[in-house]
N, C-alpha and C positions, 0 to 999 in steps of 0.2 A: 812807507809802502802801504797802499792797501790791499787789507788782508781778509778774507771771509770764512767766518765760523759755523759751522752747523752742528745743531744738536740734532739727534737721529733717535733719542730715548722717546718713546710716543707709549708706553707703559701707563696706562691710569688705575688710580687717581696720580694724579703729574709731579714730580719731583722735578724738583728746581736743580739745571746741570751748574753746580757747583762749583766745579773742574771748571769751564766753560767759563762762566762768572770772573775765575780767580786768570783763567790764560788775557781774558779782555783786556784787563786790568793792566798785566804784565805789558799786552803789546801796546798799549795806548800810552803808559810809564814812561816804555820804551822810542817813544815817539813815534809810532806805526797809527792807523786810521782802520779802523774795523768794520764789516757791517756784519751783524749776527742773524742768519735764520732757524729759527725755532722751529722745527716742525712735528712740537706736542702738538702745538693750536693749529693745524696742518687738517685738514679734510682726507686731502687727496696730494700725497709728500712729494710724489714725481712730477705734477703740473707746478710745484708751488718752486719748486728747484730749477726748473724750466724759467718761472716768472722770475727768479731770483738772481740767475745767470745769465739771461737773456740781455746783449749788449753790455754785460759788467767784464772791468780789466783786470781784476784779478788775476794776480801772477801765483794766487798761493790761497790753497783753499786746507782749512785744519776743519777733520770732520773726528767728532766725540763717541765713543761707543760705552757708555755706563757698565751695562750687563751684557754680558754672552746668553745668560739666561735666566728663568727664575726661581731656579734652585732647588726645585721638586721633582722627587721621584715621581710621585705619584701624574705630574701633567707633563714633565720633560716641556716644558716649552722655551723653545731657543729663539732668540730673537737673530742670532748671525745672517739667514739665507733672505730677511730683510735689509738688515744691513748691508750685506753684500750688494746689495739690488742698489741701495739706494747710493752707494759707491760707483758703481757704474753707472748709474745715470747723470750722477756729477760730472764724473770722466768725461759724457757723451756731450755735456754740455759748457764743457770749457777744455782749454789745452792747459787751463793754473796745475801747476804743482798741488796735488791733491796728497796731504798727512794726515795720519791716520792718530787716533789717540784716544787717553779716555782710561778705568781704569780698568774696562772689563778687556780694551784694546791689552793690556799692558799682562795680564794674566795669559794670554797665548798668543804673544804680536805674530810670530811667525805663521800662523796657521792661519790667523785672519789677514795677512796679508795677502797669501797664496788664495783665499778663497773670494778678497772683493777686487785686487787687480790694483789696488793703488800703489801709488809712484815709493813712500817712505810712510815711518811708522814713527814715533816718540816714544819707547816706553818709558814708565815714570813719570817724573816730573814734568810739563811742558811750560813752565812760566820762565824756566831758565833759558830751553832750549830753542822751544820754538819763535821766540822775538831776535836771538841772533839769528835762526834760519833765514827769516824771513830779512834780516839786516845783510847778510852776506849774498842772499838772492836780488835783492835791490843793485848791490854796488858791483854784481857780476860777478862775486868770487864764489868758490865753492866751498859748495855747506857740505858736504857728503864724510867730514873727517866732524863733525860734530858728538859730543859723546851721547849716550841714548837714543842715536837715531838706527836703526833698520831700515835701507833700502836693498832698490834691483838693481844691481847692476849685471848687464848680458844674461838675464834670463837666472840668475842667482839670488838670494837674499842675504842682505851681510849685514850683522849683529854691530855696532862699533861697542866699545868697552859704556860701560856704566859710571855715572858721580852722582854725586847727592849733593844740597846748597844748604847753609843754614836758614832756614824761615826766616830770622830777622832780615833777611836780604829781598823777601817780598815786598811789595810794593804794600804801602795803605790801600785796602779793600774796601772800596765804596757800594760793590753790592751792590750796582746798576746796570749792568750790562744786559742781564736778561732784565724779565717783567718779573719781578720777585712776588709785587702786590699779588699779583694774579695766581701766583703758584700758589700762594697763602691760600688766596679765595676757593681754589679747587682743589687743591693739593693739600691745606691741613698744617701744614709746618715750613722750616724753613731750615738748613743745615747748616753747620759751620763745623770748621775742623782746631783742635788747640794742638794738636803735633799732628806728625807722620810718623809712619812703618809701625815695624812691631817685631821684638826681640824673641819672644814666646816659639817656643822651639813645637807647637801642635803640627802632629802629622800632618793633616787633611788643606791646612788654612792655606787660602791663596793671597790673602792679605802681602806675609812678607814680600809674595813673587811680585803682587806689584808697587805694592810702595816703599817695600826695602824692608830691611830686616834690623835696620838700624832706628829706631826711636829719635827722632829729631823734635821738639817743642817749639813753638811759638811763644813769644814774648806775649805774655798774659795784658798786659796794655793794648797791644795790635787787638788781638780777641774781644775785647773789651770794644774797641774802638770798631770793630765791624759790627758789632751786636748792637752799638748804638744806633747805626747807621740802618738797620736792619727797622729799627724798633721806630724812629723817626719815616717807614715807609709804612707802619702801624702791622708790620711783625711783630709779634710779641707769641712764638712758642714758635720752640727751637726743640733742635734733635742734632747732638754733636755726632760725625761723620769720622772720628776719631776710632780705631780697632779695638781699644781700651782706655775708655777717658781715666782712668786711677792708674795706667802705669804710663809713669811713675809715679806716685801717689805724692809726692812730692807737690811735682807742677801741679797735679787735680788741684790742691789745698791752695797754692798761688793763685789759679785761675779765680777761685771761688772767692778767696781774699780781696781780690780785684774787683768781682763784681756784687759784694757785697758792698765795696768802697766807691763804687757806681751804683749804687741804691737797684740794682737788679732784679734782687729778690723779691720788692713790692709790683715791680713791672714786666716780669719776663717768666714766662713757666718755659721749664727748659728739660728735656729727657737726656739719658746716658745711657750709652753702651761700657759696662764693666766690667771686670772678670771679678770670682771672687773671693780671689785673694792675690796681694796684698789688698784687704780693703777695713777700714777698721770704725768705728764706735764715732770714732771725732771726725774723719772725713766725711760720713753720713749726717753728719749735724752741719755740717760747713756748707756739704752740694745744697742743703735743704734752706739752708741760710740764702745761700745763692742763687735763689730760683729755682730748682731741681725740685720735680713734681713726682717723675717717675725713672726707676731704673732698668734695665733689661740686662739680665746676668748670663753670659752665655756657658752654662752648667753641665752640657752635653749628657751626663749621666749621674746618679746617684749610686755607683757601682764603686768603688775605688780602685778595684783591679783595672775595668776600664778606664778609666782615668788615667792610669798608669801607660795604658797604652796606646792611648789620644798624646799623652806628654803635656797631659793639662796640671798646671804648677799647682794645684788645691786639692784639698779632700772633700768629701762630704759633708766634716765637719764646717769647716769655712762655707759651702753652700750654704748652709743653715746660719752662720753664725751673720753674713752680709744680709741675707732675708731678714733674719731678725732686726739688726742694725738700723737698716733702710726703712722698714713699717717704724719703728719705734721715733725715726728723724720723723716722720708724717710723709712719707714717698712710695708710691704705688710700685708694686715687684713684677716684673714679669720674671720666669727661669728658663731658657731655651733649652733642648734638649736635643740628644743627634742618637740617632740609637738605630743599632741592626751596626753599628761596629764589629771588628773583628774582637771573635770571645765573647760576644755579645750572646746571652743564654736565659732561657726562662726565669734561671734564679738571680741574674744580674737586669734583669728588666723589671722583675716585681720587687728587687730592693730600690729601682731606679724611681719608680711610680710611688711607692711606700715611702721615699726620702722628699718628692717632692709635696705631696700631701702632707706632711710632718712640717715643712720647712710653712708650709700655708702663706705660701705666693698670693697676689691677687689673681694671676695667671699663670699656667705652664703650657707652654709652646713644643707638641710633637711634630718633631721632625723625624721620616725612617730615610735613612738612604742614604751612605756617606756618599756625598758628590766628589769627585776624581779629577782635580785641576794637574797641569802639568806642571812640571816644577816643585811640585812639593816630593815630601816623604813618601806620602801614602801613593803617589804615582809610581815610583819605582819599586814599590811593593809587587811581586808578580802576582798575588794575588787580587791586587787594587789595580792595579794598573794596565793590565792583558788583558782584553776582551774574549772571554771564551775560559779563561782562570779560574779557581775555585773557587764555589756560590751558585757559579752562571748556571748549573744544572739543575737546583733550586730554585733559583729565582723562576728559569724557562720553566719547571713545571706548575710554581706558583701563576703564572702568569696566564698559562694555557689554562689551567683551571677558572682562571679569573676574567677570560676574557681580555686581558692585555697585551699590549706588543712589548716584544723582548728588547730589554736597554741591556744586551751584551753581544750584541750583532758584531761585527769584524765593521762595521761601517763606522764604530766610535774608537776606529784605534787612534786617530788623530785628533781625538778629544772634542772635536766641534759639534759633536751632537753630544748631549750630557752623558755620562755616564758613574750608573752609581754602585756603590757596591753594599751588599747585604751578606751577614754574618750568614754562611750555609745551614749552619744547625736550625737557626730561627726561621729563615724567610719564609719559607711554605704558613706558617702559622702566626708571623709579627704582628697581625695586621687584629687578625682574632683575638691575641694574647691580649696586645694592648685594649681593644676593646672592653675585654671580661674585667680586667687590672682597673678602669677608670671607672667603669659603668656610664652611673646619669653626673661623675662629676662635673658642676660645668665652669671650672676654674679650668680646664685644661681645653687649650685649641689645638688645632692640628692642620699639620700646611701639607691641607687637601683639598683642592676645589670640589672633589667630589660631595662634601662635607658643607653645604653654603652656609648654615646655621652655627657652625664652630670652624670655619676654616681661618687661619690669620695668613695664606699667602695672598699678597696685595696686590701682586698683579691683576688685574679684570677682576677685582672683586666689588661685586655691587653693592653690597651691605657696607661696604666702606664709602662706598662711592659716592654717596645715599647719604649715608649719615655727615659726611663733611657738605654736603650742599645744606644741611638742614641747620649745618652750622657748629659742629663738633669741631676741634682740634686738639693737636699733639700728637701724639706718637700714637700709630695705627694700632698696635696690640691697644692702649689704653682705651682710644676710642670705639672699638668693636667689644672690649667687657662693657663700657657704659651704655653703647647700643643695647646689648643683649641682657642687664640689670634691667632697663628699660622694658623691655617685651617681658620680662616675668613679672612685671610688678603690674604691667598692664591689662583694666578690667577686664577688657575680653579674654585673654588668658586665662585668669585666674579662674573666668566663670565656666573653662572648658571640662 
């Protein structure tokens, strides 16, 4: 069958749909015929979908949705009521079976499906599901009892049960199907993934909703064998797409054995996402062996009692001890941080800022506002989860003071417009506190476009956008510190 893929992420600087990439693959494996439209490199995405569809037979159109949004308080911006948009104009333009997917699809399939109108949905995985879809749509049978799918039937939506596949059963990834070159050139990096899901019992994370809760690995060869494939298109700096590349700390240590036995480490700078612990002394000599330039530890707090109550598996001590580790292999540190948590308080915020300054990151990443996906813990918290709950009288009056509109409207009870929550005690003040707590330090960024000189949210950021055309790469925190070392060291600055 032929089959038609769109990408709908149009987010700059541009990431490469990975997902999208890896489903090609599966349906082309599968003996299906694809055509893919991109519409990063899109001017104007409804004429281009127009020219795309126009006269094409397509029985079966799979369209990708990355992100719901961009995960800030401070800008709330959703990308859904495009997406929606660009779902019905699909619709308008063919009678194909239009599937919805993708991993920001897969974090609230039901509520994006009610909001763009399409026909079914893939949560999960779609390398398994969607090539038989598309096989049993070909030969006339029905696909509708397939497992992870979500369609309408009679004006209803029906969940079918959920499975998960082992990786070894994917296909060789050739890492052609988009313009990979091209993402490099604009976009700075290139991603790959060494497992799926994530065990990590964290309140807030939406990760396990959509890629399972179960830990499944890739065969460190396969991984191997796409990063060659990658590196032969003259990629060479990579960003693993994995929830926690060290757990299980185990495989990290295989992966890196592997592509230190692929000579990697002279050819390939490579970033991670880690937690940080388990993480130890010898895996940080091994990632470094391997290519690994830089890591980003997601630390959420220097608090322990918060900690406690995130259900983040480390101490503070282990922040510090992975920081140290990391600088010592020769690998640059970022520490992300999530703060205005519930319990979140002046004296767990200034131990938070006092741990990260101790621990001496290259960077620290603030973030205020826990974000509120469905499906997790913290959704069913009445206080995370009810719009109008405790905080919200705070936040409204921080807001009114500040000139902001309120994200705790009755309009975000179905989660499609972001909603965050703020510790009630702090919010009137978080914003001040944190200010007084850092000063001029300028290892710390913060995911605020209000902020354009230290902000690290990447969406529409121009200082990022800027610096990869100038010819920067890797991982966006690294290249906005090397940007911003740059501008201080720069005569005219100096001479100000």
């Amino acid at each position: 069958m032929r089959v038609a893929l769109v990408n709908t992420n149009r987010m700059q600087p541009p990431i490469a749909p990975i997902g999208l990439d890896y489903v090609a693959e599966a349906l082309v494996s599968a003996g299906h015929t694809i055509d893919l439209l991109d519409l990063c490199w899109e001017q104007d995405a409804r004429a281009a979908i127009a020219r795309f569809l126009t006269g094409s037979r397509h029985r079966l159109i799979g369209v990708t949705l990355r992100n719901t949004d961009d995960c800030s308080f401070t800008s709330r911006w959703t990308f859904l009521p495009e997406f929606a948009e660009l779902v019905q104009t699909i619709r308008g333009q063919s009678d194909a079976l239009v599937v919805l997917g993708g991993v920001g699809f897969s974090v609230m399939p039901e509520q994006i499906m009610q909001l763009s109108g399409a026909h079914a949905g893939i949560w999960g995985e779609g390398e398994f599901v969607f090539p038989e879809l598309a096989a049993r749509l070909e030969r006339g049978e029905d696909w509708r009892g397939l497992p992870n799918l979500i369609w309408l039937q009679d004006g209803r939506l029906r969940r079918n049960p959920g499975s998960t596949w082992p990786l070894e059963d994917l296909p060789p990834m050739s890492r052609g199907w988009v313009d990979n070159p091209r993402y490099f050139r604009e976009g700075g990096q290139a991603g790959f993934e060494t497992k799926r899901g994530c065990s990590s019992p964290c309140v807030y994370c939406a990760d396990p909703v959509a890629k399972g809760r179960q830990i499944r690995t890739r065969p460190p060869r396969a991984v191997a064998d796409e990063l060659a494939r990658l590196l032969d298109q003259g990629i060479d700096h990579l960003h693993t797409c994995d929830a926690e590349f060290n757990l299980p700390e185990r495989h990290a240590a295989q992966i890196c054995r592997e592509f230190v036995r692929r000579g990697f480490g002279e050819k390939l700078r490579w970033y991670a996402y880690c937690s940080p612990a388990p993480f130890s002394r010898a895996l940080a000599g091994q990632m470094r062996a391997a290519g690994c330039v830089g890591v980003n530890f997601g630390a959420d707090s220097g608090d322990s009692e918060i900690l406690k109550r995130l259900r983040r598996g480390f101490t503070p001590d282990d922040i510090l001890n992975a920081a140290r580790w990391s600088k010592e292999a020769g690998m640059a540190v970022m520490l992300d941080l999530l703060l205005g948590s519930p319990g979140e308080s002046c004296e767990s915020l200034t131990r938070t800022v006092e741990l990260m300054k101790q621990a001496e990151p290259d960077h620290a990443g603030v973030s205020v506002g826990v974000r509120v996906y469905p499906g997790t813990e913290f959704a069913s918290r009445p206080l995370a989860g009810r719009p109008g709950a405790s905080g919200a009288e705070a936040l409204l009056d921080y807001e009114r003071q500040h000139g902001r509109s309120s994200v705790t409207e009755e309009t975000h009870g179905d989660f499609t417009e972001p909603l965050y929550y703020i510790e009630p005690d702090v919010a009137p003040f978080i914003f001040e506190l944190l200010d007084a707590l850092i000063g001029d330090d300028e290892r710390f960024f913060f995911f605020d476009p209000s902020r354009p000189e230290r902000n690290y949210n990447y969406n529409a950021n121009q200082r990022l956008t800027e610096a990869i055309r100038n010819g920067h790469r890797g991982a966006y925190w690294d290249i906005l510190g090397k940007v911003r070392k740059q501008q201080d060291r720069s005569p005219q600055r100096n001479s100000r």
